[in-house]
N, C-alpha and C positions, 0 to 999 in steps of 0.2 A: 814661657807661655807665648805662644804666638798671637799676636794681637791685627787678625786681619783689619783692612781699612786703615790700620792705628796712622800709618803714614801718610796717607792721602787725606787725613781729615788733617793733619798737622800740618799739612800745607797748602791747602785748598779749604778746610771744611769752613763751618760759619762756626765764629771762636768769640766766646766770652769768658770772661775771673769762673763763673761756674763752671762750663764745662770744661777748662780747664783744670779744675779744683778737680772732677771726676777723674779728669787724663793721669793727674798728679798724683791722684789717692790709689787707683788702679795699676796705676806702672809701675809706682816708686820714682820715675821721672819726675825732675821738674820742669812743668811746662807751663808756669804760671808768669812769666813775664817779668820778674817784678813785683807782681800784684803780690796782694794776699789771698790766702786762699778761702771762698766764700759762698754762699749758697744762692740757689736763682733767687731772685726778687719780685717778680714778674713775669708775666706771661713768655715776656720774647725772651728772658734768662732761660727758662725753662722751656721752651721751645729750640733751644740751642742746645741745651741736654738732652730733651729727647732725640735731635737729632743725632749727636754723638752714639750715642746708643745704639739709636739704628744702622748708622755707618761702623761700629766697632762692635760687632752682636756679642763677643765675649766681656763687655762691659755691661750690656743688657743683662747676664747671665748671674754679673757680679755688683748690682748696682745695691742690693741689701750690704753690700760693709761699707758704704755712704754712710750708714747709718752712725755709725762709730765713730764721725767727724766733728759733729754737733747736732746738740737737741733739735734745730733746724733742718738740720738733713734728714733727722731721724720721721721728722714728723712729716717733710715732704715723701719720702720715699715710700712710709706709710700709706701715703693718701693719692702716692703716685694716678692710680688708674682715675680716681676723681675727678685729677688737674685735666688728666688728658680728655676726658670724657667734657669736662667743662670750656675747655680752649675748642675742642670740636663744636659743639654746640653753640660756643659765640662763631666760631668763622662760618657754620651754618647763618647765622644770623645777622650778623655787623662785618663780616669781612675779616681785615686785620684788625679788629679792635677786640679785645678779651673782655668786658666788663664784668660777667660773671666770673672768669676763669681769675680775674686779678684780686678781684672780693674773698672768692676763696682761698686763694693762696695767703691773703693776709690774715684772714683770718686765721689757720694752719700756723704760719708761721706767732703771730701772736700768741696762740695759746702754747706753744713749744717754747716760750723764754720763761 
C-alpha cells in the first residue's frame, strides 16, 4: 500500500509516542523510538494525530483499526469528530490553550478504562 506523505511526516512532520503509535499500527513499521506504544493524552497529543492523518490521508481512511489497540483508542476514535470540534472551538476562543477540548478528552478517556 502506498502510504503518500508517510516519508515526509517521518522526517519533518510534528512527532509524538501517539502519532507514532498510528504510524506503527498502520504500517507494521516501527516507528516508536523506544517508546511504548500509547494513546494521545491531550489536546497537543492529539493535535499531532490529527495532523498525521491529514499529512498521510490513507491513515485518515484507516484510523477505525486504532480502535483494536486499546479501550483508549477505541473511545477516542469514537468521539474523534468531538475532540476536534472541541480543540476548534477553544483555539476560536483562548488561542493555544484547549480547556474544553482537554476536559473532554479526559473524560473519554476515563470512562474507556
Amino acid at each position: 500500500m502506498k502510504y503518500e506523505g508517510f516519508v515526509d511526516w517521518i522526517l519533518k512532520g510534528e512527532r509524538g509516542v501517539s502519532s507514532n503509535t498510528i504510524a506503527t499500527v498502520l504500517t507494521g513499521s516501527n516507528c516508536m523510538s523506544g517508546a511504548k506504544m500509547c494513546h494521545p493524552y491531550d489536546p497537543a497529543d492529539f493535535i499531532r494525530c490529527a495532523r498525521l492523518l491529514a499529512q498521510v490521508p490513507v491513515f485518515a481512511v484507516r484510523i477505525n483499526e486504532m480502535k483494536e489497540v486499546s479501550p483508549q483508542w477505541r473511545a477516542l476514535v469514537e468521539n474523534w469528530d468531538a475532540i476536534v470540534a472541541a480543540i476548534n472551538s477553544d483555539m476560536d476562543t483562548f488561542g493555544n490553550r484547549y480547556p474544553s477540548a482537554y476536559d473532554l478528552m479526559q473524560k473519554i478517556l476515563a470512562e474507556a478504562k
